[in-house]
ROPAKE-43009 format. One record per residue: residue in one letter; x, y, z of N, C-alpha, C, O, CB in turn. Coordinates in steps of 0.05 Angstrom, whole numbers, padded with zeros to 5 digits, always signed. Glycine has a CB too. Layout:
// ROPAKE-43009
AXYZXYZXYZXYZXYZ/...
***
This chain:
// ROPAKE-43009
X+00036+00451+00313+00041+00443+00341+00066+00426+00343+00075+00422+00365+00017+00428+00353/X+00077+00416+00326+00095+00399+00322+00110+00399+00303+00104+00388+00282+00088+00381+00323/X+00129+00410+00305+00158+00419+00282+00173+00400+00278+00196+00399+00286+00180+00441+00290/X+00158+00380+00260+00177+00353+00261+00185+00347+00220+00197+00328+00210+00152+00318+00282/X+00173+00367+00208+00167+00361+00178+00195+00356+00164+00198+00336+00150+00150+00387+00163/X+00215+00373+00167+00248+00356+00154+00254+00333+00165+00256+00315+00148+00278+00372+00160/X+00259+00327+00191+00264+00294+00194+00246+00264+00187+00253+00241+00182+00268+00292+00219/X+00217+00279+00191+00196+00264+00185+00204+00257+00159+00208+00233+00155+00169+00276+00188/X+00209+00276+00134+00211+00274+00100+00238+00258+00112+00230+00235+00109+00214+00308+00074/X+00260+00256+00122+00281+00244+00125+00279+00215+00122+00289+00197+00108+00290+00252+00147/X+00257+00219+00147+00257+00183+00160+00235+00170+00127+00238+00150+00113+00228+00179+00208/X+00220+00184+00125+00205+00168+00104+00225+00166+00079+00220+00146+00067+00175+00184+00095/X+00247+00179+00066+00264+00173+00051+00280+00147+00059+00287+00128+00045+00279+00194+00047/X+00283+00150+00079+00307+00127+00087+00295+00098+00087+00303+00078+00074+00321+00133+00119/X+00270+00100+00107+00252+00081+00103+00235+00068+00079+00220+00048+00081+00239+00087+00115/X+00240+00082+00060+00227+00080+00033+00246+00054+00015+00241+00033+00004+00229+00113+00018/X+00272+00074+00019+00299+00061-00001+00300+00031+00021+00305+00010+00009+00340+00087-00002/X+00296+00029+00045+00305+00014+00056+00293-00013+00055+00305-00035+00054+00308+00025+00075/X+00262-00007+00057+00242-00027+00050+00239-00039+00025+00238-00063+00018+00221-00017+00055/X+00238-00007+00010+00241-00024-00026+00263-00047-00033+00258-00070-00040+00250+00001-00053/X+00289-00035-00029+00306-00050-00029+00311-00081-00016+00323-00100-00025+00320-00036-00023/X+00296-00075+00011+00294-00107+00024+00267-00121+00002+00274-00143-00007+00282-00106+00067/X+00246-00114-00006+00224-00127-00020+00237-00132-00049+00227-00149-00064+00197-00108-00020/X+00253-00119-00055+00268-00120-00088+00282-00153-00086+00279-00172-00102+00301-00090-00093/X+00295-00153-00063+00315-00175-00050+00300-00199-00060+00305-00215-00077+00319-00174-00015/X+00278-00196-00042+00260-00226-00039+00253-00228-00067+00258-00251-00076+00229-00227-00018/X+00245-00214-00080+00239-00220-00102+00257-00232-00126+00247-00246-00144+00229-00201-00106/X+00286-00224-00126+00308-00228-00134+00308-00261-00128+00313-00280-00143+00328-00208-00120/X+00303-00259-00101+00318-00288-00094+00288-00318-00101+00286-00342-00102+00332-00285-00047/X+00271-00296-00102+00251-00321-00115+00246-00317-00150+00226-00318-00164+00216-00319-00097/X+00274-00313-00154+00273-00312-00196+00250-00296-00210+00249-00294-00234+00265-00348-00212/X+00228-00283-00193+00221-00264-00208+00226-00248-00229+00250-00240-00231+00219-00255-00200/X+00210-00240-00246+00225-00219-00273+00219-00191-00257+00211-00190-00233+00206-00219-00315/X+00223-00170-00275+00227-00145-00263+00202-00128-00251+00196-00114-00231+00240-00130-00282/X+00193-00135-00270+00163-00124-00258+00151-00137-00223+00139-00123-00207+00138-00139-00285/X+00158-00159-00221+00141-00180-00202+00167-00169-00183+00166-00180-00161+00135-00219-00211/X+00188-00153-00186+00215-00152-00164+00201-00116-00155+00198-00108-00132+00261-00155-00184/X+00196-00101-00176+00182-00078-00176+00158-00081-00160+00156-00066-00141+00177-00071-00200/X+00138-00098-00167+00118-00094-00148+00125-00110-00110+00111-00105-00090+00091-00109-00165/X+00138-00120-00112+00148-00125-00086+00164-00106-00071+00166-00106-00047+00162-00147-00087/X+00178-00087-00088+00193-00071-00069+00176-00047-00069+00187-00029-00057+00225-00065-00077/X+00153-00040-00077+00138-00022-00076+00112-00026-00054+00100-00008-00043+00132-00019-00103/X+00107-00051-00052+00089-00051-00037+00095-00060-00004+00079-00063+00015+00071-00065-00052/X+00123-00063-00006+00138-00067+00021+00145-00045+00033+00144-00041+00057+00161-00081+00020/X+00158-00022+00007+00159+00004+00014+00136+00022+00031+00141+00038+00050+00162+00014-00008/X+00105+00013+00015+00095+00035+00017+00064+00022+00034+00047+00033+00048+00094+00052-00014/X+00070-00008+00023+00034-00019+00034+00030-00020+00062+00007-00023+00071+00025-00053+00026/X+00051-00016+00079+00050-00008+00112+00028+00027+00114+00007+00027+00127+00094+00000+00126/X+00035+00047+00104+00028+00075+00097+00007+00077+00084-00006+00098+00087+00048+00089+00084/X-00006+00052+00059-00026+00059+00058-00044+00043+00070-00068+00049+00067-00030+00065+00038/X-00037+00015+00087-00055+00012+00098-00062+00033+00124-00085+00033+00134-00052-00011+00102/X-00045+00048+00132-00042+00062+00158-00070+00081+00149-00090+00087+00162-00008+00079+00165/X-00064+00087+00128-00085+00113+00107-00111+00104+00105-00130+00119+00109-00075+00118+00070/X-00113+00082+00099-00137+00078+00096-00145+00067+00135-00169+00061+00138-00141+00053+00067/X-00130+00064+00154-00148+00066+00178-00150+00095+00184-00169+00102+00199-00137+00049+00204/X-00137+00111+00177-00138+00131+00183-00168+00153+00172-00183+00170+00182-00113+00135+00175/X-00163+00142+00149-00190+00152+00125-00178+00175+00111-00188+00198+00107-00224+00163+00141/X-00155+00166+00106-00141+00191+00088-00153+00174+00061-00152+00150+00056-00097+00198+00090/X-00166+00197+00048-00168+00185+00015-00162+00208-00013-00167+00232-00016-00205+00175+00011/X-00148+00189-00028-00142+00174-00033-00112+00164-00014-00101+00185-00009-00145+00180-00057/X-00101+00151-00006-00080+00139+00015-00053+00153-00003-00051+00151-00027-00080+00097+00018/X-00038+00166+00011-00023+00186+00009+00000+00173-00019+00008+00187-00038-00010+00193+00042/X+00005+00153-00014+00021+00141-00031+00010+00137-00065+00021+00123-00082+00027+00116-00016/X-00009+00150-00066-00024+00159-00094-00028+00185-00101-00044+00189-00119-00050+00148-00096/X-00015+00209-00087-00025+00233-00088+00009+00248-00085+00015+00269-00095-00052+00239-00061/X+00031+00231-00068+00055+00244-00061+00072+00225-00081+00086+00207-00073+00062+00244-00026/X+00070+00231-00110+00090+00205-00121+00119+00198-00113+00127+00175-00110+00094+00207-00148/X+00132+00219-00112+00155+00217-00100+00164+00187-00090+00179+00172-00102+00153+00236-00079/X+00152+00183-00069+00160+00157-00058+00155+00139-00075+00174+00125-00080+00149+00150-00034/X+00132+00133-00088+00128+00108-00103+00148+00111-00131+00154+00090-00143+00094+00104-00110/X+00156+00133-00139+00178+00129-00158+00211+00119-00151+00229+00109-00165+00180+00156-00169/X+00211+00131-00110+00236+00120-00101+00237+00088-00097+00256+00073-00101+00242+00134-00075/X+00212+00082-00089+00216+00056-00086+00216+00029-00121+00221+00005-00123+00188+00053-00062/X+00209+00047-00137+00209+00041-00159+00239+00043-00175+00248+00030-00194+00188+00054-00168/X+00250+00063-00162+00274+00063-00170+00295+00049-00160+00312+00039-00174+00280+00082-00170/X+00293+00047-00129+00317+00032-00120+00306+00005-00131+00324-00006-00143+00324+00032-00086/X+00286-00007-00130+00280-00039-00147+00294-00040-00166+00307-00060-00171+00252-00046-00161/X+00294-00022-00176+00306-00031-00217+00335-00025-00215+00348-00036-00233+00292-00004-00249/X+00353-00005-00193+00374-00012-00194+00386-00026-00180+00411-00027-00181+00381-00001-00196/X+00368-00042-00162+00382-00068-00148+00372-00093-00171+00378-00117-00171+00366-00074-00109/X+00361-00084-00183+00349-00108-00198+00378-00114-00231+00387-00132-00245+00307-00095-00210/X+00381-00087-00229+00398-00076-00254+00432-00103-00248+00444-00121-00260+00407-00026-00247/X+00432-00082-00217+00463-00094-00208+00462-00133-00209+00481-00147-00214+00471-00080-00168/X+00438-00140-00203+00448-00169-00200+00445-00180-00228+00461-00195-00238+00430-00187-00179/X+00425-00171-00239+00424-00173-00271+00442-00171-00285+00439-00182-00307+00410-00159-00283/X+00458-00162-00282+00479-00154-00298+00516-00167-00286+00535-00171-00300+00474-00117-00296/X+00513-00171-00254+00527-00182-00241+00515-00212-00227+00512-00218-00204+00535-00163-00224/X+00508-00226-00252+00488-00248-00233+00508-00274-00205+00499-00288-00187+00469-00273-00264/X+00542-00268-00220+00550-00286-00204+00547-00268-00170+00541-00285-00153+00582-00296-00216/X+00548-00251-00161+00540-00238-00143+00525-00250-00130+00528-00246-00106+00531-00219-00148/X+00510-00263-00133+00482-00279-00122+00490-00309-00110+00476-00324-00096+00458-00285-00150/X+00517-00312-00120+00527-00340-00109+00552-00336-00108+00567-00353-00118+00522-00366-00126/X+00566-00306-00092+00585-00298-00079+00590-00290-00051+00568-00282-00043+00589-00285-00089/X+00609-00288-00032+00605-00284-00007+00596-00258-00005+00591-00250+00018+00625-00289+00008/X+00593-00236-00032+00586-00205-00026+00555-00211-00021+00544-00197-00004+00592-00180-00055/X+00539-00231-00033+00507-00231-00021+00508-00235+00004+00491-00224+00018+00487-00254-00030/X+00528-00249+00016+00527-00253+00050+00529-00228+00060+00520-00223+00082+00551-00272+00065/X+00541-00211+00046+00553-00187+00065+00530-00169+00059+00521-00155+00078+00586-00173+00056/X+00518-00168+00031+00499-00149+00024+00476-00153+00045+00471-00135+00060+00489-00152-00007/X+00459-00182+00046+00445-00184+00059+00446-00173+00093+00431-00158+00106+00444-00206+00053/X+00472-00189+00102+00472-00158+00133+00474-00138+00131+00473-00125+00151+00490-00154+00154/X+00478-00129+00113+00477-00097+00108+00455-00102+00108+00446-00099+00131+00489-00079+00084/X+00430-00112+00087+00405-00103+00090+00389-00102+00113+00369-00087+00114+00393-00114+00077/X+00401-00123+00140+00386-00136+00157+00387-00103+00175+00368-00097+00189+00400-00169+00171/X+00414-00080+00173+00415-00059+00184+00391-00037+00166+00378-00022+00181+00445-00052+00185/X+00388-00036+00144+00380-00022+00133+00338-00024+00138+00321-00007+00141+00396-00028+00106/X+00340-00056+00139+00312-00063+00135+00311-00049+00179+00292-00036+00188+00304-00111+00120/X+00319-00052+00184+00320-00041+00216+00317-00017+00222+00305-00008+00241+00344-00044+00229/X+00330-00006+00201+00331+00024+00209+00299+00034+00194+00283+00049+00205+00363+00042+00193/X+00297+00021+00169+00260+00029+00162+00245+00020+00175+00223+00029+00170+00245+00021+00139/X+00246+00000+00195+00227-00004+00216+00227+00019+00229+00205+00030+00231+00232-00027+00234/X+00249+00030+00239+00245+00052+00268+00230+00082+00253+00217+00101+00262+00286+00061+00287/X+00243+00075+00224+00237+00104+00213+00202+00112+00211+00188+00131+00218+00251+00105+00180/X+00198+00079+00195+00162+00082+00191+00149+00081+00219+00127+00093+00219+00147+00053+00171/X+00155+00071+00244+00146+00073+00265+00144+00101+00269+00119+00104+00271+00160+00060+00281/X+00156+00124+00272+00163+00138+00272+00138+00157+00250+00121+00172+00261+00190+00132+00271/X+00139+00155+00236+00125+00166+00213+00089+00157+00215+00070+00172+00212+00142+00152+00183/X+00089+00137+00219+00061+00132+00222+00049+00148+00244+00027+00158+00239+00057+00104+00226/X+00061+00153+00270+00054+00159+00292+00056+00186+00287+00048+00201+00304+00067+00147+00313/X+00065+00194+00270+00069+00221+00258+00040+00234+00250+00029+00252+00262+00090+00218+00231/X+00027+00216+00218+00017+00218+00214-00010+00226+00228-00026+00244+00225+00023+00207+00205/X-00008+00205+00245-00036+00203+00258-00042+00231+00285-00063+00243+00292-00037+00168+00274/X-00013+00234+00294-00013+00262+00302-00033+00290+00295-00050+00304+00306+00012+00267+00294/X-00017+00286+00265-00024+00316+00255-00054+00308+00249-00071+00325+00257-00004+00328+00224/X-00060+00296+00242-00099+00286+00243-00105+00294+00255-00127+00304+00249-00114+00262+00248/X-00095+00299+00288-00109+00313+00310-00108+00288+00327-00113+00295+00350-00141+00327+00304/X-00105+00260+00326-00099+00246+00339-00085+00237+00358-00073+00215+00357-00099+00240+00331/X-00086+00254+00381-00062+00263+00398-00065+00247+00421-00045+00241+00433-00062+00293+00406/X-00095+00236+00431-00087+00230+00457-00101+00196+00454-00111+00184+00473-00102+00256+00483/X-00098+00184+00423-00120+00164+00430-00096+00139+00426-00094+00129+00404-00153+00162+00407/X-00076+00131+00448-00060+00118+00453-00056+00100+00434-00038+00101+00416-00062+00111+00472/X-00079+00077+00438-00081+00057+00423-00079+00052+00388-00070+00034+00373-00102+00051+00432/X-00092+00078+00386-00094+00088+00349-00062+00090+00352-00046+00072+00346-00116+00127+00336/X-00055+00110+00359-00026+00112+00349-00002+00094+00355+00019+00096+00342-00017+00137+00357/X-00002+00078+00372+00015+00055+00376+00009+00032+00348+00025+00017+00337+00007+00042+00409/X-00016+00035+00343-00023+00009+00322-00018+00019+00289-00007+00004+00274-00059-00002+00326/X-00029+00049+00280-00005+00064+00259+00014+00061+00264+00022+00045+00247-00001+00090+00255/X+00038+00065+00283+00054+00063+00284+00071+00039+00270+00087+00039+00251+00053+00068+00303/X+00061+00018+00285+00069-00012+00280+00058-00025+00245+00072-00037+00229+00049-00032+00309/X+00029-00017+00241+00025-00020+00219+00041-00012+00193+00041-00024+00172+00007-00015+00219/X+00051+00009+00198+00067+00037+00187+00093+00016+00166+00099+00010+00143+00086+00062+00223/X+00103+00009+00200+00131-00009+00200+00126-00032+00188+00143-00039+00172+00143-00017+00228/X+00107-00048+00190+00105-00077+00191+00092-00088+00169+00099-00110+00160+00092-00085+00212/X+00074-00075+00162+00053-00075+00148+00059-00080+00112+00044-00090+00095+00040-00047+00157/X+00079-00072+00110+00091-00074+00077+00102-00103+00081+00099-00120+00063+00121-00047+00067/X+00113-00107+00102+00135-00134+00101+00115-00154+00098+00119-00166+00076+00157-00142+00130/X+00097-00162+00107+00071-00172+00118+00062-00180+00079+00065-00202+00068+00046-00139+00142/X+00051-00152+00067+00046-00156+00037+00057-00172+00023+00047-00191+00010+00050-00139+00024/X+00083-00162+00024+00106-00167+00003+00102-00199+00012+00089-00212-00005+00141-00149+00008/X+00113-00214+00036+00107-00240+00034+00084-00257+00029+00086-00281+00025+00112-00245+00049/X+00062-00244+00031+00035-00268+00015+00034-00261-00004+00018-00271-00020+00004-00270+00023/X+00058-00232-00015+00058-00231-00060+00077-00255-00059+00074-00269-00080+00080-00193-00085/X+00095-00266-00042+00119-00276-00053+00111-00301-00041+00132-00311-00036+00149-00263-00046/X+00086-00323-00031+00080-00338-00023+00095-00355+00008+00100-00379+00013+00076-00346-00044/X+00099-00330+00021+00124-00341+00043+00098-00336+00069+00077-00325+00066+00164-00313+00045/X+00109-00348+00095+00095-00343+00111+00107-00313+00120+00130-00307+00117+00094-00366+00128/X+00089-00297+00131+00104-00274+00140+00135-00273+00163+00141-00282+00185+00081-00259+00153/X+00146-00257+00141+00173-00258+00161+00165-00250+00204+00174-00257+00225+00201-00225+00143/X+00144-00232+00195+00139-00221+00223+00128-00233+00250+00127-00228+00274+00123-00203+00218/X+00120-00259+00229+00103-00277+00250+00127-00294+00258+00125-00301+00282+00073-00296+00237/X+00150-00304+00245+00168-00323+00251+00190-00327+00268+00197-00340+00287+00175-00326+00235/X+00199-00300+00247+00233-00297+00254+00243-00275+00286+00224-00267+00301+00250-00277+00220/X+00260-00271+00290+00279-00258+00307+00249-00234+00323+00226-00239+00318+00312-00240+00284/X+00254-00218+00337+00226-00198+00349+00238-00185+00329+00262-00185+00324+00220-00180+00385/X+00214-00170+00311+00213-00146+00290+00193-00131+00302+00195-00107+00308+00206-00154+00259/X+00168-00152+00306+00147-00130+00307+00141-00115+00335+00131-00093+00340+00120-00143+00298/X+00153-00134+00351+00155-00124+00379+00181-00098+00375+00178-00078+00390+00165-00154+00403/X+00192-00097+00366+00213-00077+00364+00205-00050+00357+00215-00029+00366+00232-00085+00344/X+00179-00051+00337+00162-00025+00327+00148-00018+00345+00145+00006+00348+00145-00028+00303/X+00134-00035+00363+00118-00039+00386+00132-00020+00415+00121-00004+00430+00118-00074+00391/X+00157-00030+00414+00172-00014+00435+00179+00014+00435+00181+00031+00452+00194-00024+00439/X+00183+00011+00413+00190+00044+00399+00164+00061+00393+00169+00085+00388+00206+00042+00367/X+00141+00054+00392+00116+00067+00388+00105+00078+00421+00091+00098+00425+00094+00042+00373/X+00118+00055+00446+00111+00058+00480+00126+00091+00483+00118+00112+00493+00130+00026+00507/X+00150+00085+00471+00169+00099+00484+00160+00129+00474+00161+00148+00489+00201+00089+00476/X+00149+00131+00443+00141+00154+00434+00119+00168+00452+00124+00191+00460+00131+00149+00407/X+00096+00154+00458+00078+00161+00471+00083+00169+00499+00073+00190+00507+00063+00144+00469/X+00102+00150+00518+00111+00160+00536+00127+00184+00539+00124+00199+00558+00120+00145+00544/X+00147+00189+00519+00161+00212+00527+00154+00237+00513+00171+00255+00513+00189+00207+00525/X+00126+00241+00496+00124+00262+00479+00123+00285+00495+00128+00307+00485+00102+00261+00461/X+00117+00281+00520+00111+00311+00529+00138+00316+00546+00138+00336+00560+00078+00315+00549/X+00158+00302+00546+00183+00302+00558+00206+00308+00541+00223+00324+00549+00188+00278+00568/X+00206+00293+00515+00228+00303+00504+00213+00321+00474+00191+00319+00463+00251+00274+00497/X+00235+00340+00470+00223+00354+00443+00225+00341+00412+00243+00331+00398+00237+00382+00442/X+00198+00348+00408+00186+00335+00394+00208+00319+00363+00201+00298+00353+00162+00357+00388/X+00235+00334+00351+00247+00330+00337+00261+00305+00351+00254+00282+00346+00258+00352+00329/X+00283+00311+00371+00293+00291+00390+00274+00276+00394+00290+00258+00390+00303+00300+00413/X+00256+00266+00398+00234+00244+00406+00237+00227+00381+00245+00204+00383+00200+00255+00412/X+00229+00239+00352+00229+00226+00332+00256+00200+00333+00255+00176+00329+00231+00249+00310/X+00283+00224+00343+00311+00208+00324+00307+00185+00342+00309+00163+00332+00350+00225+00323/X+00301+00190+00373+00303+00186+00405+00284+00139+00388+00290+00115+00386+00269+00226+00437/X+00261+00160+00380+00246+00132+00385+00258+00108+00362+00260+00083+00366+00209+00138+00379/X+00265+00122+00338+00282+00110+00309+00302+00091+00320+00306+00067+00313+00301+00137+00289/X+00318+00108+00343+00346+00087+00348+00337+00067+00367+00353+00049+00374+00376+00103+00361/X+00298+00070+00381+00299+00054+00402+00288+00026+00385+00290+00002+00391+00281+00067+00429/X+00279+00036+00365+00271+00016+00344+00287+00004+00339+00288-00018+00349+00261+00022+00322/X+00306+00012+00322+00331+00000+00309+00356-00016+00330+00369-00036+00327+00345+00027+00292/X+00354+00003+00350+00366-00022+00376+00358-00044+00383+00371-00062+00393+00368-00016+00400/X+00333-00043+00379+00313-00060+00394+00322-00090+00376+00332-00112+00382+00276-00046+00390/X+00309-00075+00351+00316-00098+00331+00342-00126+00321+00342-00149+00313+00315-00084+00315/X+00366-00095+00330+00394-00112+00323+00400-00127+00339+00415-00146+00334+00417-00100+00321/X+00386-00117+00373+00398-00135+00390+00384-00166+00385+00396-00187+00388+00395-00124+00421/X+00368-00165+00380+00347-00188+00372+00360-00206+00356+00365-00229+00365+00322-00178+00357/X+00370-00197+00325+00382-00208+00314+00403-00216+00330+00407-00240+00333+00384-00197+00295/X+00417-00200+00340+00457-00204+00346+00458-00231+00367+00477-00245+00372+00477-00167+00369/X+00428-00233+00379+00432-00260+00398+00404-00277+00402+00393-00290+00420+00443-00249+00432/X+00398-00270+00376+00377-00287+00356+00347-00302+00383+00338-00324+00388+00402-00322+00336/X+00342-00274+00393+00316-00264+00412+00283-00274+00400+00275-00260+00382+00317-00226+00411/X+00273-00286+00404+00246-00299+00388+00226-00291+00415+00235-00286+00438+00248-00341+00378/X+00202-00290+00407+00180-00298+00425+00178-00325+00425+00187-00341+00410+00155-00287+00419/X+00162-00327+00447+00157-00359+00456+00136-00377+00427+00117-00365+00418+00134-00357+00494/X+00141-00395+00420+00134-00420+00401+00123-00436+00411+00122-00436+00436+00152-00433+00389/X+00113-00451+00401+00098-00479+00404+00110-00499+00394+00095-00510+00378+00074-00481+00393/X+00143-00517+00398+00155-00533+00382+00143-00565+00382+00139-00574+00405+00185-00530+00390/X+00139-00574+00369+00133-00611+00365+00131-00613+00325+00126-00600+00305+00088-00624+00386/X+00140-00639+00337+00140-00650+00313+00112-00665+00292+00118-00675+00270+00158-00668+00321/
***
């Protein structure tokens, strides 16, 4: 019913390298050895998808049955892990400033992608009309790894803090649901990815928060 399977494999590649690579980061920057930089960019990559799997009641959760991904996200770790290892002044050069906004685009664009993908998922289940399920895959999809990776790396979650992230997956999950029966089904995918990834930069570019509770 839905001819979405090459961009879908697209968006989950992109979102894969994109996440691993941001969870490799954190790990990098909290002196981890390789292994502890490996399991962070793996479970940032992928722990959004299988928590999505296990609400879903896919078993075993896809990310144990399709290795592919868990070897991509295993791979980009070790060669981001390789490059600073080996280039450690990098790490206390202005190229980390630059690398890091690059990531802040990259980690943006795997938000819109896994948004995208989760809502996917839950689709082809037959899950077509139960709004709520698929707006919350959706978001979990996206969010859900970043979420991990910071109580592995003892941080408060970036999602609860910083700039709107999760509202950004949130917007892009409305828009999916609203326009599925309007736009075709491929275009909807790229349609909801860039509403994600807009959503997000603008956030950053003029540093957009939800409302706080400030005192001292």
């Amino acid at each position: 019913m839905f001819n979405y399977k090459n961009i879908d494999v697209i968006l989950e590649i992109i979102g894969t390298v994109s996440f691993a690579s941001s969870g490799a980061m954190i790990g990098i920057r909290k002196k981890m050895d390789i292994f502890g930089v490996i399991v962070l960019g793996v479970v940032t990559a992928l722990g959004g998808g299988c928590t999505r799997d296990i609400v879903l009641g896919i078993e075993p959760p896809s990310m144990f049955v399709e290795s592919f991904y868990a070897i991509l996200a295993v791979m980009s770790a070790v060669i981001l892990f390789a490059v600073f290892y080996f280039n450690v002044d990098l790490l206390k050069s202005n190229a980390l400033k630059v690398y890091e906004e690059f990531m802040i685009i990259l980690d943006a664009i795997g938000l819109g992608a896994f948004t995208v993908t989760g809502i996917n998922t839950a689709m082809a289940l037959g899950y077509t009309d139960d709004k709520f399920l698929l707006i919350f895959v959706g978001m979990v999809t996206a969010i859900g790894g970043g979420i991990i990776r910071d109580i592995f790396s003892n941080s408060v979650p970036f999602v609860f803090t910083e700039q709107i992230y999760a509202m950004a997956s949130f917007i892009g999950a409305v828009c999916y649901i609203v326009f599925r029966y309007i736009i075709p089904a491929d275009l909807l995918m790229i349609f909801t990815a860039i509403i994600v990834f807009a959503s997000r930069m603008i956030a950053v570019k003029f540093d957009l928060q939800l409302p706080k509770i400030h005192f001292e």
